[in-house]
N, CA, C and O atoms as a Tripos MOL2 file, in Angstrom:
@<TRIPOS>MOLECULE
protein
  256   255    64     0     0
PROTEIN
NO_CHARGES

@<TRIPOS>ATOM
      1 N         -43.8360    8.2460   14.0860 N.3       1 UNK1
      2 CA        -43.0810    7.9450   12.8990 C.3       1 UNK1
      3 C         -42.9200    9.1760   12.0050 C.2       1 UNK1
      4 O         -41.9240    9.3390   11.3020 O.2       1 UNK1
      5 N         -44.1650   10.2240   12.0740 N.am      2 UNK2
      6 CA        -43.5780   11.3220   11.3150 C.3       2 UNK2
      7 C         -42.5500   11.9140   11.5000 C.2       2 UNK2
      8 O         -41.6880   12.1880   10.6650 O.2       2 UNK2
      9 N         -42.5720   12.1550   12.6260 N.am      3 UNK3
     10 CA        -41.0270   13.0110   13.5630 C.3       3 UNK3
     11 C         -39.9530   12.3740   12.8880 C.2       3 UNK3
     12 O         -39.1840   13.0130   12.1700 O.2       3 UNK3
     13 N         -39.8350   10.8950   13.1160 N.am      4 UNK4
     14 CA        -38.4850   10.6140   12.3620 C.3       4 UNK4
     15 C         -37.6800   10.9140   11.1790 C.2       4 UNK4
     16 O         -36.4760   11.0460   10.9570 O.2       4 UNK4
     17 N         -39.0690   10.9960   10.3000 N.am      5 UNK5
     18 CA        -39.0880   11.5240    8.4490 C.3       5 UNK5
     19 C         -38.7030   12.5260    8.4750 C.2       5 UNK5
     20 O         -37.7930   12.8890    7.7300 O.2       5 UNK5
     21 N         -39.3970   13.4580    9.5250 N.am      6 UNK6
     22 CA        -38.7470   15.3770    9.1040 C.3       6 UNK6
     23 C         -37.6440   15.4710    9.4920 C.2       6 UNK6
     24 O         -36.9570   16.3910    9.0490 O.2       6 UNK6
     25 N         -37.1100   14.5750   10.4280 N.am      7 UNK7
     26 CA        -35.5040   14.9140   11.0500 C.3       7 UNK7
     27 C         -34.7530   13.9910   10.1480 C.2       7 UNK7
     28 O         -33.6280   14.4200    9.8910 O.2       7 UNK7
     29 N         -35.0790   12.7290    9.5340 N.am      8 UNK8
     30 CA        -34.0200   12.8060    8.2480 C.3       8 UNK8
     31 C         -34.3760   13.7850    6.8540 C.2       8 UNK8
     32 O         -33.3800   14.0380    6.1770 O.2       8 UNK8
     33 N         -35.3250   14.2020    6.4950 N.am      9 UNK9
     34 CA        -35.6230   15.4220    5.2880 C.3       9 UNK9
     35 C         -35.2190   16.5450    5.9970 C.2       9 UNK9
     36 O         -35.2160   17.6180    5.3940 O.2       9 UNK9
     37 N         -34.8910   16.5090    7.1140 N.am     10 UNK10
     38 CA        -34.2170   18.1370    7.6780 C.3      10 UNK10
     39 C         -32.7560   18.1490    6.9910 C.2      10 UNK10
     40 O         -32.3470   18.8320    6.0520 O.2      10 UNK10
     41 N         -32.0210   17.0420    7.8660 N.am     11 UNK11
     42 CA        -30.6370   16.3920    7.8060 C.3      11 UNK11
     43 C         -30.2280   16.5310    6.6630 C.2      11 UNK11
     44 O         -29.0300   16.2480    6.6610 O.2      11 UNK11
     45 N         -30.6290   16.8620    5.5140 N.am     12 UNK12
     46 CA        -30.0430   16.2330    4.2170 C.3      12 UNK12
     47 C         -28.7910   16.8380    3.6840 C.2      12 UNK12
     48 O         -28.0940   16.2230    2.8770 O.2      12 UNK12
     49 N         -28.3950   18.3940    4.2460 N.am     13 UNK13
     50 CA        -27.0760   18.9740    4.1850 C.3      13 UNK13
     51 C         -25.6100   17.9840    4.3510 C.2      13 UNK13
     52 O         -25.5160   17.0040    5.0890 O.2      13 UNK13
     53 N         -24.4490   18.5740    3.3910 N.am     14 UNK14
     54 CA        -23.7860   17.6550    3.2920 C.3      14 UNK14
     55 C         -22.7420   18.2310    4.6010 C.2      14 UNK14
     56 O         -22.3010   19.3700    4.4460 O.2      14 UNK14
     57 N         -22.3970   17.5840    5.6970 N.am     15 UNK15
     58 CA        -21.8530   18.0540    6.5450 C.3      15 UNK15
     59 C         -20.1120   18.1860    6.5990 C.2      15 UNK15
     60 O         -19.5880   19.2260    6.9990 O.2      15 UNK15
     61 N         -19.2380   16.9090    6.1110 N.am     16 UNK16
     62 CA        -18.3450   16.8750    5.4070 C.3      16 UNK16
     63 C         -17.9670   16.4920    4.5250 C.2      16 UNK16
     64 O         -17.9450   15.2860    4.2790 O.2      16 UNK16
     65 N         -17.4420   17.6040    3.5700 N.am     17 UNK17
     66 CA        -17.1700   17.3270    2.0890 C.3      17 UNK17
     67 C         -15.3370   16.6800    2.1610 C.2      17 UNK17
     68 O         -14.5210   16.7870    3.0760 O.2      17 UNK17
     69 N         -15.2340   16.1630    1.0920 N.am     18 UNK18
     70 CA        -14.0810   16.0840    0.6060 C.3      18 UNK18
     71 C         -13.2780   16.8310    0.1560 C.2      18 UNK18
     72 O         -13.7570   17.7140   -0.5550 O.2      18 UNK18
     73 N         -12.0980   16.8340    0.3020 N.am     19 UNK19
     74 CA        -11.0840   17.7410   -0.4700 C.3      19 UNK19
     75 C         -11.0830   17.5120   -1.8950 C.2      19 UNK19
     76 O         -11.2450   18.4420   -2.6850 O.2      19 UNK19
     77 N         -10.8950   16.2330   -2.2850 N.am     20 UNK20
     78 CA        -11.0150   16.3900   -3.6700 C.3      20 UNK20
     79 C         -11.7550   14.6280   -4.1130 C.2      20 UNK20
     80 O         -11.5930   13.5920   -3.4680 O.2      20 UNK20
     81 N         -12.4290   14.7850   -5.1960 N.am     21 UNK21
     82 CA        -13.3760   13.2100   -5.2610 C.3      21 UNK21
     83 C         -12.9250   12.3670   -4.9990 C.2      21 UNK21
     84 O         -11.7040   12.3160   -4.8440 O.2      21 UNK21
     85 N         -13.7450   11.3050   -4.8300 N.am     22 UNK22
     86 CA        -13.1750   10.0310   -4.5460 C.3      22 UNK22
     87 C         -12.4850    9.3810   -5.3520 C.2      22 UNK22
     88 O         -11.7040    8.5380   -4.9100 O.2      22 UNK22
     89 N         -12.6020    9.6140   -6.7540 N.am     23 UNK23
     90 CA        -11.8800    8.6930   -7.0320 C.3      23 UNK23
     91 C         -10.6390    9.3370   -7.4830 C.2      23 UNK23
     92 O          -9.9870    8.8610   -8.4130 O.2      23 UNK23
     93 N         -10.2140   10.6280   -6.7250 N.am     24 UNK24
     94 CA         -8.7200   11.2110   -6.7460 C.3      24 UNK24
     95 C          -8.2240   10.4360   -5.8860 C.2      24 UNK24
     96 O          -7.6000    9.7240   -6.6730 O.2      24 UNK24
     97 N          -8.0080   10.0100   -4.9010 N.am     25 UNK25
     98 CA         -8.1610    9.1470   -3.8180 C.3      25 UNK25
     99 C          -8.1190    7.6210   -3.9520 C.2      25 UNK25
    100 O          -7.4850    6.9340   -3.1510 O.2      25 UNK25
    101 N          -8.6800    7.1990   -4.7890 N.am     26 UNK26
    102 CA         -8.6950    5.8700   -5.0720 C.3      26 UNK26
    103 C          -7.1280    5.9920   -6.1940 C.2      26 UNK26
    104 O          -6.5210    4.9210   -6.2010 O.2      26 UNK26
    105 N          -6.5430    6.9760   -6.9720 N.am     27 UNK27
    106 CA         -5.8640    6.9910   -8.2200 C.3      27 UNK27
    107 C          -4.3920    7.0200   -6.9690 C.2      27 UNK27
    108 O          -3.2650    6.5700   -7.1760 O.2      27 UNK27
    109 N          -4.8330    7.6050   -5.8780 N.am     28 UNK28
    110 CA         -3.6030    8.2280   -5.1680 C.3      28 UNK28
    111 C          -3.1020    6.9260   -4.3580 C.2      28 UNK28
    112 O          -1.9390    6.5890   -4.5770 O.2      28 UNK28
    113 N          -3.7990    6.2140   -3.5120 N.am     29 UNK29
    114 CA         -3.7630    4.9810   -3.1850 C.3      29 UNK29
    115 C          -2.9860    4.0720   -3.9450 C.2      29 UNK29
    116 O          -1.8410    3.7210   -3.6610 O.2      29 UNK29
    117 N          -4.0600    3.4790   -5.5170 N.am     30 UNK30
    118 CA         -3.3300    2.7860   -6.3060 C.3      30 UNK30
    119 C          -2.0470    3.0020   -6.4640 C.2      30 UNK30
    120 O          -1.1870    2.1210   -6.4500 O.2      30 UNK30
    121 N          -1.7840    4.6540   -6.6850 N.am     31 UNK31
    122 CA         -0.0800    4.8800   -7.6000 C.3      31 UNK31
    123 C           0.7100    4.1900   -6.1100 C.2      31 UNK31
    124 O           1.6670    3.4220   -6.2020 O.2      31 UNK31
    125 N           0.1950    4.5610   -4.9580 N.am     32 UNK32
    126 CA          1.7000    4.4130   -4.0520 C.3      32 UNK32
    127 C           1.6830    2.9020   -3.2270 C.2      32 UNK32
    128 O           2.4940    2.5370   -2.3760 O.2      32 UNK32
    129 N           0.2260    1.9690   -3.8730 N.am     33 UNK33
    130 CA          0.7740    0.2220   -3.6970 C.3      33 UNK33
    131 C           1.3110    0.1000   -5.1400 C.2      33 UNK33
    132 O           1.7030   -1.0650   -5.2040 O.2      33 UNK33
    133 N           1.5620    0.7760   -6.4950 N.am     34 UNK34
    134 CA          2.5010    0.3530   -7.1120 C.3      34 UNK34
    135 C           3.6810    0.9180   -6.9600 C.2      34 UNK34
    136 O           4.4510    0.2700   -7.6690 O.2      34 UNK34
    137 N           4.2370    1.7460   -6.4420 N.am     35 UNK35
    138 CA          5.6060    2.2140   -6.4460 C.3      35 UNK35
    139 C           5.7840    1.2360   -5.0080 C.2      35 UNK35
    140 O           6.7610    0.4970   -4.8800 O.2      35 UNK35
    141 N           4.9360    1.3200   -4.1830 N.am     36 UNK36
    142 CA          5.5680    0.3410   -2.9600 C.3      36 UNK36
    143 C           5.9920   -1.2900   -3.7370 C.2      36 UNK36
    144 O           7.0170   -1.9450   -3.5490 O.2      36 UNK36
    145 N           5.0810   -1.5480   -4.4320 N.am     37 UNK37
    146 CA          5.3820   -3.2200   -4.9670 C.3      37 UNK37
    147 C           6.4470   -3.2370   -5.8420 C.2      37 UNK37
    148 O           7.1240   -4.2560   -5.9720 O.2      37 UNK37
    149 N           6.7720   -1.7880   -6.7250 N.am     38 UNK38
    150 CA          7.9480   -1.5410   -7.7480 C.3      38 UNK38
    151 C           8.8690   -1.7040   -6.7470 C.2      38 UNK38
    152 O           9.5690   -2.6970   -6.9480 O.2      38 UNK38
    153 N           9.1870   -0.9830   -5.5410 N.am     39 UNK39
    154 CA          9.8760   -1.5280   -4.5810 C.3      39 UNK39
    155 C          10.7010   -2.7070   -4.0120 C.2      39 UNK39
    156 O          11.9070   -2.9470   -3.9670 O.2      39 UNK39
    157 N           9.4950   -3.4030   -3.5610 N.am     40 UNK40
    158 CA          9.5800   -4.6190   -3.5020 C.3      40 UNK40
    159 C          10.3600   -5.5040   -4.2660 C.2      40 UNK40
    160 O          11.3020   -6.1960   -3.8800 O.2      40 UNK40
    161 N           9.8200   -5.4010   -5.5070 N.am     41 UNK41
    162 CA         10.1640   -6.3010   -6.5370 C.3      41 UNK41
    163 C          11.7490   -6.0350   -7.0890 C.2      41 UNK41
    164 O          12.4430   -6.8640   -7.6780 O.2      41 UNK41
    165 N          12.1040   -4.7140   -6.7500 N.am     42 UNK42
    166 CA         13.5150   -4.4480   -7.2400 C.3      42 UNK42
    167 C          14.4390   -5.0160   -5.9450 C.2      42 UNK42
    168 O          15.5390   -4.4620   -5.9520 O.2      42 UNK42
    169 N          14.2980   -5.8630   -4.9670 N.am     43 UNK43
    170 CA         14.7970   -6.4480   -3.9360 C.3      43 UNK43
    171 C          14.7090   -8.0660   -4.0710 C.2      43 UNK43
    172 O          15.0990   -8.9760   -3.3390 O.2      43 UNK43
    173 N          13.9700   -8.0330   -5.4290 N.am     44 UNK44
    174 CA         14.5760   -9.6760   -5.8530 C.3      44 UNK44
    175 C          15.6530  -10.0060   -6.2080 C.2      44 UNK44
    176 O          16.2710   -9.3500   -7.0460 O.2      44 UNK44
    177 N          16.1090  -11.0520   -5.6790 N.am     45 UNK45
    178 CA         17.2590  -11.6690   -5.9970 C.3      45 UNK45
    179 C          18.5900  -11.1960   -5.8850 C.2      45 UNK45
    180 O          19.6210  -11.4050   -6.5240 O.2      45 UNK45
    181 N          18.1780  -10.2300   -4.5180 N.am     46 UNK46
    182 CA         19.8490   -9.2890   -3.7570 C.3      46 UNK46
    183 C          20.4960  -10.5600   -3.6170 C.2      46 UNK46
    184 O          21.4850  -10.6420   -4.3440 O.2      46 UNK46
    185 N          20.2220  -11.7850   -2.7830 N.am     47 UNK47
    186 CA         21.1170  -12.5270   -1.6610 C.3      47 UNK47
    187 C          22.0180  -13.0930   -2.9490 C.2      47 UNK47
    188 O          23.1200  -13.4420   -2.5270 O.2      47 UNK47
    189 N          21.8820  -13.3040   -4.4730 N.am     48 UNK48
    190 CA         22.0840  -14.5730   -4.9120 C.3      48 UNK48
    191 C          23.0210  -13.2040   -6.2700 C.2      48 UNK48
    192 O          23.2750  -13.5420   -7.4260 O.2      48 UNK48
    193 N          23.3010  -11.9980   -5.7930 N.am     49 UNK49
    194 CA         24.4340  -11.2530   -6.8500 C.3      49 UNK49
    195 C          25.5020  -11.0330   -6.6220 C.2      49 UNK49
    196 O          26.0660  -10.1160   -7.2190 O.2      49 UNK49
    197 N          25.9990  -11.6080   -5.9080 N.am     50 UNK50
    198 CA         27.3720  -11.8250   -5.3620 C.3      50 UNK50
    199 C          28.0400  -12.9960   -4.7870 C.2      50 UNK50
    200 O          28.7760  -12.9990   -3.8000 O.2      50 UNK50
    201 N          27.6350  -14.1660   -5.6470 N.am     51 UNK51
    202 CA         27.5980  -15.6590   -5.5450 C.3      51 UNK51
    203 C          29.4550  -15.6140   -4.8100 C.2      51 UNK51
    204 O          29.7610  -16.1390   -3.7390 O.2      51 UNK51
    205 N          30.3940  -14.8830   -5.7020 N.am     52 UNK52
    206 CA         31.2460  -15.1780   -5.3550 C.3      52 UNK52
    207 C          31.9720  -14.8130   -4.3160 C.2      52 UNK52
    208 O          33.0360  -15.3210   -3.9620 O.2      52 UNK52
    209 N          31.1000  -13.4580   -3.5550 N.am     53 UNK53
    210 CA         31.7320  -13.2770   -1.9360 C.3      53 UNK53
    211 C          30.8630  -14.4500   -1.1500 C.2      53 UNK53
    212 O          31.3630  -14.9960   -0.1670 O.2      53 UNK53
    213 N          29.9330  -14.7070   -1.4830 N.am     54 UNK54
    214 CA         29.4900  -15.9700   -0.1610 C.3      54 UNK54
    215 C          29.8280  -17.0280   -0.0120 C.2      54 UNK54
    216 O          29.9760  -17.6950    1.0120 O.2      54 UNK54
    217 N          30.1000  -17.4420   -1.9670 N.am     55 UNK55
    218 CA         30.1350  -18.7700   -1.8830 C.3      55 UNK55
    219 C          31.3470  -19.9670   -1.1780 C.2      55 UNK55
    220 O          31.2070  -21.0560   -0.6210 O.2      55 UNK55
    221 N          32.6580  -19.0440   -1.5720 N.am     56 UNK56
    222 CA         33.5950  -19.2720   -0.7060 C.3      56 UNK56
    223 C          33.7650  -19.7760    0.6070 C.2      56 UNK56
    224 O          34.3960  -20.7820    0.9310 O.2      56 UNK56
    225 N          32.9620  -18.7560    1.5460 N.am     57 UNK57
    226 CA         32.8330  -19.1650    2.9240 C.3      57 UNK57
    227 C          31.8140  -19.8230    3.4730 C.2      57 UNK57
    228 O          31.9560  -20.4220    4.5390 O.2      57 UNK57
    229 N          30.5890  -19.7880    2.7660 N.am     58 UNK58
    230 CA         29.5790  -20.7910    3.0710 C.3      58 UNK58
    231 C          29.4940  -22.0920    2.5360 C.2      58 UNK58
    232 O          28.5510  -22.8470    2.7720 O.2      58 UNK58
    233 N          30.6310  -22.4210    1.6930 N.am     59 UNK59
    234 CA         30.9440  -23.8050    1.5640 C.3      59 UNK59
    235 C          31.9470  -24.3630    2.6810 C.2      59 UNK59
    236 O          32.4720  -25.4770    2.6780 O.2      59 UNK59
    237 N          32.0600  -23.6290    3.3720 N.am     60 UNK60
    238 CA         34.0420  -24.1350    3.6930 C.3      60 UNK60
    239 C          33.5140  -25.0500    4.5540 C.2      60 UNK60
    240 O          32.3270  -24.9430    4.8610 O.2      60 UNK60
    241 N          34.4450  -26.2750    5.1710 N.am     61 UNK61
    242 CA         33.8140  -27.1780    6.1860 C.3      61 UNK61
    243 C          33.9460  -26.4670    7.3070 C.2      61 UNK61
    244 O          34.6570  -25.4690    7.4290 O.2      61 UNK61
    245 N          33.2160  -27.0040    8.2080 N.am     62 UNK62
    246 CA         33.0550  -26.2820    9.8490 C.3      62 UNK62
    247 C          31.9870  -25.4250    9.8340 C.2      62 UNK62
    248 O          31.4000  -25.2940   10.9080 O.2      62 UNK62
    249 N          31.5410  -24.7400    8.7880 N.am     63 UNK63
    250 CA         30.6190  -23.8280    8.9050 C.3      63 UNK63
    251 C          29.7780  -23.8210    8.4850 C.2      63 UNK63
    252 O          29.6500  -23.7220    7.2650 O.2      63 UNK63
    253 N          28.5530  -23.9490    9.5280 N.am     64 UNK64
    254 CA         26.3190  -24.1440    9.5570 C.3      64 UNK64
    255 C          26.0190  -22.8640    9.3840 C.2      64 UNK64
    256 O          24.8420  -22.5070    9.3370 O.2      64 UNK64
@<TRIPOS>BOND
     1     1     2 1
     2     2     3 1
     3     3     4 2
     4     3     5 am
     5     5     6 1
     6     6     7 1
     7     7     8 2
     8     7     9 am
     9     9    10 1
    10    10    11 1
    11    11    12 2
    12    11    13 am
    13    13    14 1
    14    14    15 1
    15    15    16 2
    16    15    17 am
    17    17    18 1
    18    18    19 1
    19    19    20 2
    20    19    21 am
    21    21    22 1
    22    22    23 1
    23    23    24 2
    24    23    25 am
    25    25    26 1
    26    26    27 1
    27    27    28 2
    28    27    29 am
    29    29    30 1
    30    30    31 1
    31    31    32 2
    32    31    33 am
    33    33    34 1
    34    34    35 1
    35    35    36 2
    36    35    37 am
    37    37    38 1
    38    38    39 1
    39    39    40 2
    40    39    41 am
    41    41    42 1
    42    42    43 1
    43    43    44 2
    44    43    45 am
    45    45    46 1
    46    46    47 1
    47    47    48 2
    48    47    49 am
    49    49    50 1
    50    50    51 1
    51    51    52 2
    52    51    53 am
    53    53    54 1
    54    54    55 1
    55    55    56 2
    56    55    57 am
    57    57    58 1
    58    58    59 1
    59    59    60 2
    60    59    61 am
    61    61    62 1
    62    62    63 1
    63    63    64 2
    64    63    65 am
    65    65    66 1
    66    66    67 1
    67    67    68 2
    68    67    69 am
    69    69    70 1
    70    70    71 1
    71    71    72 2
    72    71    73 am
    73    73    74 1
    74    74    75 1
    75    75    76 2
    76    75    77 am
    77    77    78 1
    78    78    79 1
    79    79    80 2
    80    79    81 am
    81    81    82 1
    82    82    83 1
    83    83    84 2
    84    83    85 am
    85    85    86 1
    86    86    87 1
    87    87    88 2
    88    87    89 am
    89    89    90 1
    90    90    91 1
    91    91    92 2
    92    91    93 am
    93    93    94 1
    94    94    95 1
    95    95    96 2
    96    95    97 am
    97    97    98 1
    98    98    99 1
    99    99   100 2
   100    99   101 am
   101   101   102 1
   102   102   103 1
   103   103   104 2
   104   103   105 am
   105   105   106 1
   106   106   107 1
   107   107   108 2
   108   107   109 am
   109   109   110 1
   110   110   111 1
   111   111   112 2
   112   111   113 am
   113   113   114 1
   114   114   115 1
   115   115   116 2
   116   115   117 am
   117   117   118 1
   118   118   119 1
   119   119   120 2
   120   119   121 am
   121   121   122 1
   122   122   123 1
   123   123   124 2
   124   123   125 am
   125   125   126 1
   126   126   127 1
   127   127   128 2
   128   127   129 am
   129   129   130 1
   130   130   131 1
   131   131   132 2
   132   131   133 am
   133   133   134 1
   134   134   135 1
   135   135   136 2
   136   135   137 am
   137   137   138 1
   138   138   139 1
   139   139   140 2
   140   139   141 am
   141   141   142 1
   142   142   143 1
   143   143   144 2
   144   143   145 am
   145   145   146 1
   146   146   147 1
   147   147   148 2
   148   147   149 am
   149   149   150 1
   150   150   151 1
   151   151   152 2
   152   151   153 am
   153   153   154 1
   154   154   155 1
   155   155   156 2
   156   155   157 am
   157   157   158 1
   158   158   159 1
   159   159   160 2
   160   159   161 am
   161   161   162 1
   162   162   163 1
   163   163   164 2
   164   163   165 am
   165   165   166 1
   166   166   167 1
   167   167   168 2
   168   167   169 am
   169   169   170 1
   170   170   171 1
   171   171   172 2
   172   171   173 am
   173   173   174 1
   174   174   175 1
   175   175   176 2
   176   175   177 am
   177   177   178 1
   178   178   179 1
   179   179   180 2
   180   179   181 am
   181   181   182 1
   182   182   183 1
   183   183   184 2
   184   183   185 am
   185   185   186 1
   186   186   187 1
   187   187   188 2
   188   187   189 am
   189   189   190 1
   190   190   191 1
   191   191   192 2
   192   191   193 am
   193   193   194 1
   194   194   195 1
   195   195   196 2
   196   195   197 am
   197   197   198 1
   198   198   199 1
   199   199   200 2
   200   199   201 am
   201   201   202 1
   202   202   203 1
   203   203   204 2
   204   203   205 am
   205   205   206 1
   206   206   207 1
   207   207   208 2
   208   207   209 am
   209   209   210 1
   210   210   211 1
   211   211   212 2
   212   211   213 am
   213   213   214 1
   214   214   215 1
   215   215   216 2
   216   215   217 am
   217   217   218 1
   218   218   219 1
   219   219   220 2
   220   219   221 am
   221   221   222 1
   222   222   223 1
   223   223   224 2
   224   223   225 am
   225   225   226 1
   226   226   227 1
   227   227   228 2
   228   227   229 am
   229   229   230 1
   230   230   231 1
   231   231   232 2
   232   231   233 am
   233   233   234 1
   234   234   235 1
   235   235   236 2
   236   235   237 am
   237   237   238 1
   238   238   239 1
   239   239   240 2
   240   239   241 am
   241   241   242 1
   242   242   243 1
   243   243   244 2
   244   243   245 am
   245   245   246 1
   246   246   247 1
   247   247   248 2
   248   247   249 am
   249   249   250 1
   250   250   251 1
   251   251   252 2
   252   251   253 am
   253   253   254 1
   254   254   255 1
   255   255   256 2
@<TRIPOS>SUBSTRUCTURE
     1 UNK1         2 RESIDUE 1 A UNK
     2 UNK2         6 RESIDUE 1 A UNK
     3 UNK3        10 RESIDUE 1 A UNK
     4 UNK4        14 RESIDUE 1 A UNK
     5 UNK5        18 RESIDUE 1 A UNK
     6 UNK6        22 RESIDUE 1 A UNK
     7 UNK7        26 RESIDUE 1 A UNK
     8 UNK8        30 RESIDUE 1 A UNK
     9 UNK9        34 RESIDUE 1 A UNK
    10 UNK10       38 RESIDUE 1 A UNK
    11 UNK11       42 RESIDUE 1 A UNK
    12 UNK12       46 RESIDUE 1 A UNK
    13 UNK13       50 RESIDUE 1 A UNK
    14 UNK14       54 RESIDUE 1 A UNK
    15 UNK15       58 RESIDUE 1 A UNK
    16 UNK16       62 RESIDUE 1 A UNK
    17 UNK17       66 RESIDUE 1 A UNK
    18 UNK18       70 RESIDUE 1 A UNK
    19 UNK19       74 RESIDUE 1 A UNK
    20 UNK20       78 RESIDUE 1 A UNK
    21 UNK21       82 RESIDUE 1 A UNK
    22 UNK22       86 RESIDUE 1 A UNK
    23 UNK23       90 RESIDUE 1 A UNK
    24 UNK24       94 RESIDUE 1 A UNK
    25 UNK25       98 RESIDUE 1 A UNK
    26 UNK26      102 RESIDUE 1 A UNK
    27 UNK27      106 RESIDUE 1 A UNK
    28 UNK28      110 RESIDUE 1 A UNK
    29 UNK29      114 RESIDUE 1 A UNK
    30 UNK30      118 RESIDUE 1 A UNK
    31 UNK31      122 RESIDUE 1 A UNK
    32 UNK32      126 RESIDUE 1 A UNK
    33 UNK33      130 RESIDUE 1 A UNK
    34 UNK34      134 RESIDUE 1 A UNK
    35 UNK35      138 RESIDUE 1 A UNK
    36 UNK36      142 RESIDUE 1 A UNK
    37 UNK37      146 RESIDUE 1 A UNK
    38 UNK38      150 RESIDUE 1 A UNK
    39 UNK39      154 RESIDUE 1 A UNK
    40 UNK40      158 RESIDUE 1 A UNK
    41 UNK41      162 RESIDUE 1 A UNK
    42 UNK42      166 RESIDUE 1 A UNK
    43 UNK43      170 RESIDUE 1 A UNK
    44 UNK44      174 RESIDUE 1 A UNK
    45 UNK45      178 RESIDUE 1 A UNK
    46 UNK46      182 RESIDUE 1 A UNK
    47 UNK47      186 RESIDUE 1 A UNK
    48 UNK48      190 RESIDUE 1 A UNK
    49 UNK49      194 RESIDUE 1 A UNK
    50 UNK50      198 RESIDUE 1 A UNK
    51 UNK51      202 RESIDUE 1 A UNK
    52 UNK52      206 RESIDUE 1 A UNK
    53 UNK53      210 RESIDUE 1 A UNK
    54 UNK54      214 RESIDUE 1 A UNK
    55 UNK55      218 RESIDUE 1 A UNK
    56 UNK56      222 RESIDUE 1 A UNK
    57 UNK57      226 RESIDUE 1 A UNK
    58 UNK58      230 RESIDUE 1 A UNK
    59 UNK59      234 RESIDUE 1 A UNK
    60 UNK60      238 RESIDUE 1 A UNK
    61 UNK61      242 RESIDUE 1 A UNK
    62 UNK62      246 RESIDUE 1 A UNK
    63 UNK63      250 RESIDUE 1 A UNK
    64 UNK64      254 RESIDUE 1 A UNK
């Protein structure tokens, strides 16, 4: 059991660092699920802004 202790108190060097902290990373994430959801959300209510090119032909009889 000693052996094990000195080879983790050997180990303790940080082997890979980060480019920049974590929570640059966490800020960078957040911004681009809100510009993706700003996205999103500006794609509400396309089908229903041009009532008057559809409505015409998707009323007409004959046509499912």
């Amino acid at each position: 059991m000693k052996l094990v202790n000195d080879v983790v108190i050997a180990s303790g060097e940080v082997v890979n660092e980060l480019m920049w902290p974590p929570l640059v990373f966490g800020l960078v994430f957040f911004g681009g699920f809100v510009f993706l959801g700003l996205v999103t959300f500006s794609y509400r209510n396309v089908a229903n802004r041009h009532r008057s090119k559809t409505s015409s032909s998707a009323h007409a009889p004959g046509h499912h």
